[in-house]
C-alpha positions, 0 to 999 in steps of 0.5 A, spaced: 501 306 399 507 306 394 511 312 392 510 311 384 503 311 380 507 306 376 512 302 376 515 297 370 521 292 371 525 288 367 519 287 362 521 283 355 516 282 349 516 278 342 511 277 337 514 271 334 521 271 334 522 279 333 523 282 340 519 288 341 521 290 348 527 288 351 528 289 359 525 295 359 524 299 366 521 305 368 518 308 373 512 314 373 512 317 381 506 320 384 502 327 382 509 326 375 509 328 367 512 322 365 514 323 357 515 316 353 519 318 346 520 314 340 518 314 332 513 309 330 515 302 332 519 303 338 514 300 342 510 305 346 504 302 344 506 294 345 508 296 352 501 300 353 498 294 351 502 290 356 500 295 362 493 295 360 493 287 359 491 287 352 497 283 352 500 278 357 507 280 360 511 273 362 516 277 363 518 282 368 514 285 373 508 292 373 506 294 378 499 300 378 499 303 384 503 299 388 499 293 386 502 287 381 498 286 374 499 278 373 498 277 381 492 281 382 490 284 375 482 287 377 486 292 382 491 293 378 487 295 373 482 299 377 487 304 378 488 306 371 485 311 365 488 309 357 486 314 352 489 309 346 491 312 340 485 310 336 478 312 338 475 309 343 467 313 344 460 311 340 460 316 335 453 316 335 452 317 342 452 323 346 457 325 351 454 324 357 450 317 354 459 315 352 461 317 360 455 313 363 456 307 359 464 307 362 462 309 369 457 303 368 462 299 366 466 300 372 460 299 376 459 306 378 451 307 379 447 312 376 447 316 382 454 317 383 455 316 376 451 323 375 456 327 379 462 324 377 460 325 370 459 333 371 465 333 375 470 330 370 466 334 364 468 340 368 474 339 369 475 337 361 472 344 359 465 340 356 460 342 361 457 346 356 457 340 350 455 334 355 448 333 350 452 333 343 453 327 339 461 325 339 460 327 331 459 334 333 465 335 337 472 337 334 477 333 333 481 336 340 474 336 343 473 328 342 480 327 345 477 332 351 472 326 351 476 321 351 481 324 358 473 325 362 472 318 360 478 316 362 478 320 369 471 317 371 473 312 376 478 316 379 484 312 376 492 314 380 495 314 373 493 316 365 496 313 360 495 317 354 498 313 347 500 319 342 494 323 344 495 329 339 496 325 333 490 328 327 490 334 331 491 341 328 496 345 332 492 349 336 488 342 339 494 339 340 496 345 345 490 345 349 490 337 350 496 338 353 495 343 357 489 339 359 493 334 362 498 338 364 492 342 369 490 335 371 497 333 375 497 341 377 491 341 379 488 333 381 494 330 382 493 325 377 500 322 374 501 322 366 505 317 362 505 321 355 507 317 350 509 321 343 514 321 338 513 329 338 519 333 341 516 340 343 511 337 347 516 335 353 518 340 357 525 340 359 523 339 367 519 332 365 521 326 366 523 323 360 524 315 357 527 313 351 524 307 347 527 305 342 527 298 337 524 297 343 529 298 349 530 304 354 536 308 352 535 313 356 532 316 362 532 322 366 530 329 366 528 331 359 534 337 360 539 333 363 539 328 358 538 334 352 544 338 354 547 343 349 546 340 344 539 340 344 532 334 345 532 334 337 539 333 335 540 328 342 535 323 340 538 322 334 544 321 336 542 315 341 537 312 335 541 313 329 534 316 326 535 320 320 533 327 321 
C-alpha cells in the first residue's frame, strides 16, 4: 500500500496557449489535512478536474492510492470522494434517495448500500434528516450531504473544491470541523482547496498555487513565519491586500 492518499508529479495544463498549471508537484500522505491555497484562477479546480479525470493529463503523473490515473483510471478513481465547488445533489430528491443513487452508481447494492447510507449519514450528523428534500437543508447541510455522498464508497481521499463558498460563517466552521473529524476519527485524507486563510491551521500541510505553479509548500507554520500566513501569501503572489 503506498504511503501517500495522493501523489502528483511534474503535472502541466494548457487551454490553448495559456498554461494553467506548470510543473506542479504535491504529495497528500495517508489519514493528512492538506490545504490547497490560492485566489480565483490559481488553478485549483484545473488541477481538480485533472485528479478526477474530467480533464486529461499529458503530462506528469497522478497517482490515487498508489494506482496510476492514465494507467489504470477505474481503480484510481474507485479510491476517491469529490465535492466540487458547485452542487452536485438532486434538489428534488431526498437524502437518502441522492445517496442511494450514488452508491449505485459505484455498484453498491441496495443491501449494503442501506447500511453505508446510515453509516456516513451518522458520520456527517443527518441521521435525523435523511427523508428531507435537498431543498429542506441548509446551505451548510447540503454541503454535509455532499461529504456523505462523497464517503459512500469509502474512498482513501476526499477531495473538497472551495467547499465553504456561499456559507455563512458558522456553516463554514461546522463543515470544517466535519472534515476534520473524519481524518481524527475515519483516517480519511483531505485535499482542501480554498482561497480563505483562517481556515488552515498552522499544523496543516499546505501547498501554494499560483498562476498555476506550486510556490511553496511545507507546514502552514513554517512557511508563515513571523510575518504571519496573510502577509506571506502576499508577498510570494504579489497579490493586493
Amino acid at each position: 500500500m503506498s504511503s501517500a492518499a495522493l501523489d502528483i508529479t511534474d503535472l502541466s495544463h494548457q487551454f490553448g496557449r495559456r498554461r494553467a498549471l506548470d510543473q506542479v508537484s504535491l504529495v497528500v500522505p495517508r489519514g493528512n489535512f492538506t490545504a490547497l491555497l490560492g485566489v480565483n484562477g490559481a488553478g485549483k479546480t484545473t488541477l481538480f478536474s485533472l485528479i478526477t479525470r474530467l480533464y486529461d493529463n499529458r503530462s506528469g503523473r497522478i497517482r490515487v492510492a498508489g494506482h496510476d490515473l492514465r494507467q489504470n483510471p477505474a481503480q484510481a478513481l474507485a479510491r476517491l470522494g469529490v465535492v466540487f465547488q458547485s452542487r452536485a445533489l438532486d434538489a428534488d430528491l431526498t437524502v437518502r434517495q441522492n445517496l442511494s443513487y450514488h452508491a449505485s452508481l459505484h455498484g453498491i447494492g441496495r443491501h449494503q448500500a442501506k447500511g453505508r447510507i446510515a453509516q456516513v449519514l451518522d458520520q456527517v450528523g443527518l441521521s435525523q434528516r435523511a427523508g428531507d428534500r435537498i431543498t429542506a437543508l441548509s446551505g451548510g447541510q447540503q454541503r454535509r450531504a455532499e461529504i456523505a455522498r462523497a464517503l459512500i464508497h469509502r474512498p482513501d481521499i476526499l477531495l473538497l473544491d472551495e467547499a465553504t463558498v456561499g456559507l455563512d460563517v458558522k456553516s463554514r466552521a461546522e463543515v470544517l470541523a466535519l472534515t476534520r473529524a473524519l481524518i481524527a476519527d475515519h483516517g480519511v485524507s483531505v485535499l482542501w482547496a480554498t482561497h480563505i486563510m483562517d481556515e488552515i491551521h498552522p499544523s496543516d500541510d499546505l501547498v501554494i498555487l499560483h498562476e498555476g505553479r506550486v510556490l511553496r509548500q511545507g507546514r502552514a507554520g513554517d512557511i508563515a513565519g513571523q510575518a504571519g500566513l496573510t502577509r506571506t501569501f502576499l508577498d510570494l503572489t504579489g497579490v493586493s491586500a
